[in-house]
C-alpha positions as semicolon CSV with decimal commas, in nm:
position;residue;x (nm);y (nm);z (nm)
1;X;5,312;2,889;-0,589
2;X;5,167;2,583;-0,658
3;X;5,162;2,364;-1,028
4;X;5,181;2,036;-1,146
5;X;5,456;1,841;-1,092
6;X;5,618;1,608;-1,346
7;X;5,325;1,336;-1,489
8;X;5,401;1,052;-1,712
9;X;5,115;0,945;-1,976
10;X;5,043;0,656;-2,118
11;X;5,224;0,553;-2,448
12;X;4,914;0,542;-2,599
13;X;4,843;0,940;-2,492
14;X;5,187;1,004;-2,601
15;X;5,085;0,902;-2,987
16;X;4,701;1,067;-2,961
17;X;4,900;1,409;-2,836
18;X;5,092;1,395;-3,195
19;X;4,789;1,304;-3,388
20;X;4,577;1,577;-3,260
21;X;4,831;1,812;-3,327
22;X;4,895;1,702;-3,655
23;X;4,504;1,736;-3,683
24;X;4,498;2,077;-3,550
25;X;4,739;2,224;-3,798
26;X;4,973;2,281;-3,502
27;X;5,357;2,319;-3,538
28;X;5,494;1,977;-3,355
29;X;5,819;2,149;-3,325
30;X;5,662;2,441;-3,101
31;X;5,705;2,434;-2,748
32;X;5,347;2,576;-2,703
33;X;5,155;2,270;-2,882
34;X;5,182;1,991;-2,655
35;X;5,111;2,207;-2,337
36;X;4,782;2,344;-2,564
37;X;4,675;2,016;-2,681
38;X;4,686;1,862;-2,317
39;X;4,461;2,176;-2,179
40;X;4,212;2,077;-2,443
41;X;4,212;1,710;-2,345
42;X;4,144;1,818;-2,007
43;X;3,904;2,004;-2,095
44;X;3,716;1,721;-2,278
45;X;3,797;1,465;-2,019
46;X;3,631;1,678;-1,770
47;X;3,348;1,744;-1,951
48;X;3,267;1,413;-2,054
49;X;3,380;1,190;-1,696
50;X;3,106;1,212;-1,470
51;X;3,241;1,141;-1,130
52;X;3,613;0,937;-1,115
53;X;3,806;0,940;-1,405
54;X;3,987;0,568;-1,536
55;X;4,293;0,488;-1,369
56;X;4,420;0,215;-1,590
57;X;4,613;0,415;-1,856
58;X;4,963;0,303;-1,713
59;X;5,221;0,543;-1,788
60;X;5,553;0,467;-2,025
61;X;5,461;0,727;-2,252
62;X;5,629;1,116;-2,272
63;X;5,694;1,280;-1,940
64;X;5,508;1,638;-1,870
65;X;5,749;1,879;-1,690
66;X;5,654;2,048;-1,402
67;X;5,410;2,340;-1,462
68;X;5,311;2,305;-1,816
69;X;4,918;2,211;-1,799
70;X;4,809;2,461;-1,475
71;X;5,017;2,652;-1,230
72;X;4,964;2,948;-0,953
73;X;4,612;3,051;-0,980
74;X;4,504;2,800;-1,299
75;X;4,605;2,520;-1,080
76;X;4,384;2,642;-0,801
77;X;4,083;2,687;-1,062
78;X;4,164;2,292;-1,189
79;X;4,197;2,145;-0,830
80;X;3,885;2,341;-0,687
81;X;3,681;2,223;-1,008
82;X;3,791;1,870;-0,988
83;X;3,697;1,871;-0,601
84;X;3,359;2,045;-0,634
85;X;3,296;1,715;-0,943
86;X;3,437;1,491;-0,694
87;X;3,300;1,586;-0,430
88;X;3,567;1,507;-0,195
89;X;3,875;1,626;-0,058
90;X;4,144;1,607;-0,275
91;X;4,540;1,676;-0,148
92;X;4,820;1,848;-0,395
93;X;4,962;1,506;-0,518
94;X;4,634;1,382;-0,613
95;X;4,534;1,659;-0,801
96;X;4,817;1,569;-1,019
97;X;4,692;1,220;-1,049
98;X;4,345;1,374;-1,142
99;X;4,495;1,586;-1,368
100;X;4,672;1,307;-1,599
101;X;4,379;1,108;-1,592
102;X;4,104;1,368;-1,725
103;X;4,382;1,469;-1,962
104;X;4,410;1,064;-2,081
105;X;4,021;1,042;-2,118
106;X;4,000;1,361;-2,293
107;X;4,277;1,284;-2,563
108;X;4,034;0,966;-2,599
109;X;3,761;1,152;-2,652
110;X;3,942;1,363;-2,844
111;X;4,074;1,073;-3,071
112;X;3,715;0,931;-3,161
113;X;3,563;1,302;-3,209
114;X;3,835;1,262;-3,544
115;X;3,773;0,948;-3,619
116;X;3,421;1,076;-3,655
117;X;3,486;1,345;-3,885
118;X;3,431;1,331;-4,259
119;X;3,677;1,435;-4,491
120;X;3,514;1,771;-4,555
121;X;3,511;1,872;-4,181
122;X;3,782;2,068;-3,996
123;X;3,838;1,911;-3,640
124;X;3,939;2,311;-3,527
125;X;3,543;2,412;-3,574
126;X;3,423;2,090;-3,431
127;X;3,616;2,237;-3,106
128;X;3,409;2,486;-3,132
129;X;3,064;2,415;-3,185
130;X;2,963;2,372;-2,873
131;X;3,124;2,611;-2,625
């Protein structure tokens, strides 16, 4: 079946990823927190790109293995989504591509949602809020 293959983020992604976990309350030593967090991003990145995503991010930042943010019938459900938003064709190795970048701008997103936050407020709800 099909998945992801292996992505590499931007070093700046790589550093967001530990400081939303951190934020979260997540274990940074689990192997579930990282593939979690990134689902999230996408999430966000998705939500908030309307049409192509950025593509300047570069990438010398941590490597995703194969798999980890959608495979078998999640990464039909992510590549179907991303061509209906697209509105265009989009082969296996550029759903990858698409992948990593909605995950980039949603860790961004991400990032300024908790720089927004006031002391008092857990980021966790925030997540929340709006579903």
């Amino acid at each position: 079946m099909a998945g992801n293959d292996r992505l590499t983020m931007s070093s700046e992604a790589d550093g967001l990823i530990k400081k939303i976990i951190t934020v979260l309350d997540l274990d940074i030593n689990n192997s579930r927190s990282r593939p979690t967090v990134l689902k999230i991003a996408f999430a966000k990145g998705f939500k908030h790109v309307k049409g192509e995503p950025r593509d300047d991010f570069g990438g010398s930042g941590w490597t995703i293995p194969a798999g980890v943010i959608a495979k078998d019938t999640d990464y039909l459900l992510y590549k179907h989504l991303m061509i209906n938003e697209l509105q265009k064709p989009i082969d296996d190795k550029e759903v990858d591509q698409y992948l990593l970048r909605y995950i980039e701008e949603g860790l961004r997103v991400m990032n300024e949602e908790i720089d927004q936050l006031s002391p008092l407020e857990n980021y966790m709800i925030k997540l929340t809020e709006n579903i």
